[in-house]
Steps between C-alpha positions, in 0.01 A plus 500: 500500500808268642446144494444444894257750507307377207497163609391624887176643361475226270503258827237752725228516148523135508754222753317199381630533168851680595623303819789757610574884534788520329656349182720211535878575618783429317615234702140298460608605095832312531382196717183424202736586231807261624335180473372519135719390198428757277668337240263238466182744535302538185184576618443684855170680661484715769190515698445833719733719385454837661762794458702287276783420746508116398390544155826719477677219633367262237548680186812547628639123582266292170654463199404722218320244323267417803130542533407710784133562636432702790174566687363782679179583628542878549423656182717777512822330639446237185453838275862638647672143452381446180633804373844404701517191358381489130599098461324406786112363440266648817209347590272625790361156645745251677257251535434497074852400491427213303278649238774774489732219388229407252475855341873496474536145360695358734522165619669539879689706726877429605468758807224640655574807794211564668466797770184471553328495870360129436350442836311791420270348297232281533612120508350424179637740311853463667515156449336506120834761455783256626362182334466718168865646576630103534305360206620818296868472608740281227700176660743697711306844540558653809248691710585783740282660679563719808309519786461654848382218677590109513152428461507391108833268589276198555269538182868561277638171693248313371504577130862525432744252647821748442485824712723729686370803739706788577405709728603903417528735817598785292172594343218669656329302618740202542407223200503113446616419117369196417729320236276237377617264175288284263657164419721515181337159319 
Protein backbone atom coordinates (compact mmCIF):
# COMPACT_ATOMS: atom_id res chain seq x y z
CA UNK A 1 0.00 0.00 0.00
CA UNK A 2 1.61 3.64 -1.01
CA UNK A 3 2.38 5.85 1.73
CA UNK A 4 -0.63 8.46 1.22
CA UNK A 5 -2.96 5.86 1.20
CA UNK A 6 -1.70 4.17 4.25
CA UNK A 7 -1.49 7.15 6.16
CA UNK A 8 -5.32 8.27 4.84
CA UNK A 9 -6.80 5.20 6.54
CA UNK A 10 -4.48 5.57 9.26
CA UNK A 11 -6.09 9.27 9.79
CA UNK A 12 -10.11 7.94 9.19
CA UNK A 13 -9.34 4.61 12.05
CA UNK A 14 -8.16 7.26 14.28
CA UNK A 15 -7.55 11.69 13.60
CA UNK A 16 -6.95 12.33 17.21
CA UNK A 17 -3.85 10.54 17.17
CA UNK A 18 -2.86 11.23 13.29
CA UNK A 19 -3.78 15.02 12.74
CA UNK A 20 -3.52 15.03 8.73
CA UNK A 21 -4.45 12.88 5.58
CA UNK A 22 -1.47 12.79 4.04
CA UNK A 23 2.24 12.44 5.00
CA UNK A 24 4.24 15.48 5.30
CA UNK A 25 5.56 17.13 1.87
CA UNK A 26 8.85 17.55 1.00
CA UNK A 27 8.93 21.07 1.33
CA UNK A 28 7.55 20.84 5.24
CA UNK A 29 10.83 18.03 5.11
CA UNK A 30 13.25 20.77 4.00
CA UNK A 31 11.87 23.76 6.12
CA UNK A 32 12.24 21.23 9.73
CA UNK A 33 15.39 19.87 8.42
CA UNK A 34 17.15 23.45 7.51
CA UNK A 35 17.26 24.85 10.84
CA UNK A 36 19.02 21.97 12.75
CA UNK A 37 22.89 21.69 12.96
CA UNK A 38 23.26 18.27 12.45
CA UNK A 39 26.68 18.42 13.22
CA UNK A 40 26.22 19.11 16.68
CA UNK A 41 23.23 16.44 17.10
CA UNK A 42 24.13 13.48 19.20
CA UNK A 43 21.07 12.48 20.47
CA UNK A 44 17.61 13.21 18.50
CA UNK A 45 13.84 11.71 19.03
CA UNK A 46 11.17 11.84 16.86
CA UNK A 47 7.75 11.79 18.24
CA UNK A 48 4.84 10.65 15.70
CA UNK A 49 6.48 9.31 13.03
CA UNK A 50 4.03 7.82 10.60
CA UNK A 51 5.09 6.53 7.01
CA UNK A 52 8.61 7.37 7.77
CA UNK A 53 8.87 10.52 5.60
CA UNK A 54 10.79 12.56 8.41
CA UNK A 55 12.45 9.71 9.97
CA UNK A 56 14.01 9.29 6.38
CA UNK A 57 15.01 12.72 6.61
CA UNK A 58 16.77 12.22 9.93
CA UNK A 59 18.78 9.22 9.42
CA UNK A 60 19.69 10.87 6.58
CA UNK A 61 21.10 14.50 7.87
CA UNK A 62 22.62 13.01 11.89
CA UNK A 63 25.86 11.98 12.05
CA UNK A 64 26.62 8.34 12.13
CA UNK A 65 27.52 8.32 15.61
CA UNK A 66 24.13 9.88 16.77
CA UNK A 67 21.44 8.39 18.90
CA UNK A 68 18.19 8.36 17.23
CA UNK A 69 14.71 7.38 18.88
CA UNK A 70 11.60 7.54 17.08
CA UNK A 71 8.01 7.00 18.26
CA UNK A 72 5.03 5.65 16.75
CA UNK A 73 1.83 4.66 17.97
CA UNK A 74 0.62 2.52 15.02
CA UNK A 75 1.94 -0.82 15.53
CA UNK A 76 2.40 -1.83 12.19
CA UNK A 77 3.94 1.43 10.68
CA UNK A 78 6.65 1.08 13.79
CA UNK A 79 6.95 -2.81 12.60
CA UNK A 80 7.76 -1.48 8.76
CA UNK A 81 10.26 1.33 10.11
CA UNK A 82 11.96 -0.73 12.29
CA UNK A 83 12.81 -3.10 9.78
CA UNK A 84 13.81 0.10 7.44
CA UNK A 85 15.86 1.42 9.83
CA UNK A 86 17.80 -1.25 11.88
CA UNK A 87 19.91 1.64 14.00
CA UNK A 88 17.03 3.40 14.90
CA UNK A 89 15.43 2.49 18.64
CA UNK A 90 11.23 2.55 18.23
CA UNK A 91 9.22 3.05 20.93
CA UNK A 92 5.33 3.13 20.73
CA UNK A 93 4.44 5.87 23.48
CA UNK A 94 5.46 9.60 22.90
CA UNK A 95 4.43 10.61 26.09
CA UNK A 96 7.07 7.74 27.91
CA UNK A 97 9.65 9.71 26.21
CA UNK A 98 11.47 10.18 29.24
CA UNK A 99 11.50 6.70 30.60
CA UNK A 100 12.49 5.78 26.96
CA UNK A 101 15.59 7.90 27.61
CA UNK A 102 15.94 5.97 30.85
CA UNK A 103 15.86 2.46 29.17
CA UNK A 104 18.41 3.74 26.75
CA UNK A 105 20.70 5.45 29.31
CA UNK A 106 20.68 8.61 28.18
CA UNK A 107 20.96 11.74 29.87
CA UNK A 108 19.19 14.46 27.25
CA UNK A 109 18.14 15.16 23.89
CA UNK A 110 19.98 17.73 21.46
CA UNK A 111 16.80 17.73 18.99
CA UNK A 112 13.53 16.68 19.45
CA UNK A 113 10.97 16.67 15.96
CA UNK A 114 7.75 16.17 16.97
CA UNK A 115 4.72 15.68 14.37
CA UNK A 116 2.43 15.00 16.54
CA UNK A 117 -1.29 16.68 16.56
CA UNK A 118 -0.60 18.31 20.16
CA UNK A 119 -3.78 20.21 20.50
CA UNK A 120 -5.27 17.00 20.10
CA UNK A 121 -4.80 15.91 23.32
CA UNK A 122 -6.08 16.61 26.48
CA UNK A 123 -4.29 19.70 28.21
CA UNK A 124 -2.70 17.66 30.76
CA UNK A 125 -1.20 15.36 28.84
CA UNK A 126 -0.07 17.98 26.16
CA UNK A 127 1.42 20.10 28.49
CA UNK A 128 3.09 17.08 30.78
CA UNK A 129 4.74 16.27 26.93
CA UNK A 130 6.35 19.81 26.23
CA UNK A 131 7.62 20.44 29.80
CA UNK A 132 9.14 16.75 29.65
CA UNK A 133 10.45 17.61 25.96
CA UNK A 134 12.21 21.04 27.60
CA UNK A 135 13.51 19.44 30.78
CA UNK A 136 14.78 16.44 28.51
CA UNK A 137 16.40 18.70 25.86
CA UNK A 138 20.53 19.43 26.56
CA UNK A 139 21.61 23.41 26.83
CA UNK A 140 21.04 24.28 23.20
CA UNK A 141 18.50 21.43 22.12
CA UNK A 142 16.19 22.51 19.72
CA UNK A 143 12.53 21.53 19.50
CA UNK A 144 10.49 21.40 16.28
CA UNK A 145 7.36 20.59 16.13
CA UNK A 146 4.89 21.23 13.27
CA UNK A 147 1.59 22.15 13.53
CA UNK A 148 -1.62 23.09 11.67
CA UNK A 149 -2.79 25.68 13.77
CA UNK A 150 -1.15 28.79 15.70
CA UNK A 151 -2.84 27.72 18.67
CA UNK A 152 0.34 26.07 20.59
CA UNK A 153 2.49 29.48 19.59
CA UNK A 154 1.59 31.05 22.93
CA UNK A 155 2.30 27.94 25.25
CA UNK A 156 6.04 27.53 23.07
CA UNK A 157 6.51 31.51 23.70
CA UNK A 158 6.40 31.05 27.05
CA UNK A 159 8.85 28.23 27.70
CA UNK A 160 11.54 29.02 25.30
CA UNK A 161 12.77 32.56 24.81
CA UNK A 162 14.46 31.71 21.18
CA UNK A 163 11.88 30.75 18.46
CA UNK A 164 11.26 31.17 14.84
CA UNK A 165 7.82 30.07 12.95
CA UNK A 166 7.70 29.35 9.40
CA UNK A 167 4.84 28.97 7.93
CA UNK A 168 4.88 26.07 4.83
CA UNK A 169 2.09 26.53 2.08
CA UNK A 170 3.34 23.65 0.19
CA UNK A 171 2.12 20.79 2.29
CA UNK A 172 -1.28 19.52 2.59
CA UNK A 173 -2.61 20.96 4.68
CA UNK A 174 -0.51 24.18 4.89
CA UNK A 175 1.89 23.87 8.32
CA UNK A 176 3.45 26.22 11.02
CA UNK A 177 7.17 24.84 12.00
CA UNK A 178 7.85 25.92 15.16
CA UNK A 179 11.72 26.39 15.65
CA UNK A 180 11.98 26.59 19.30
CA UNK A 181 15.76 26.64 21.11
CA UNK A 182 16.77 25.84 24.73
CA UNK A 183 19.34 28.26 26.14
CA UNK A 184 22.98 27.01 25.57
CA UNK A 185 24.27 27.62 29.50
Amino acid sequence: MSKPLLFLRRFVSCPVAVGSVLPSSRFLVRCIMAGIDWQRVEAVAELGAGTGVITDAIDRNRRASSRFLSFELDGNMRSTLSDRYPSVNFYQDAFGLRAALEDQQMQGLDCVISGLPLFNFPDQQRRRLLTDIHDLLNPGGMFVAFQYTRILKPFLVSMYDDMETHFVWANLPPAFVYLCKKPAR
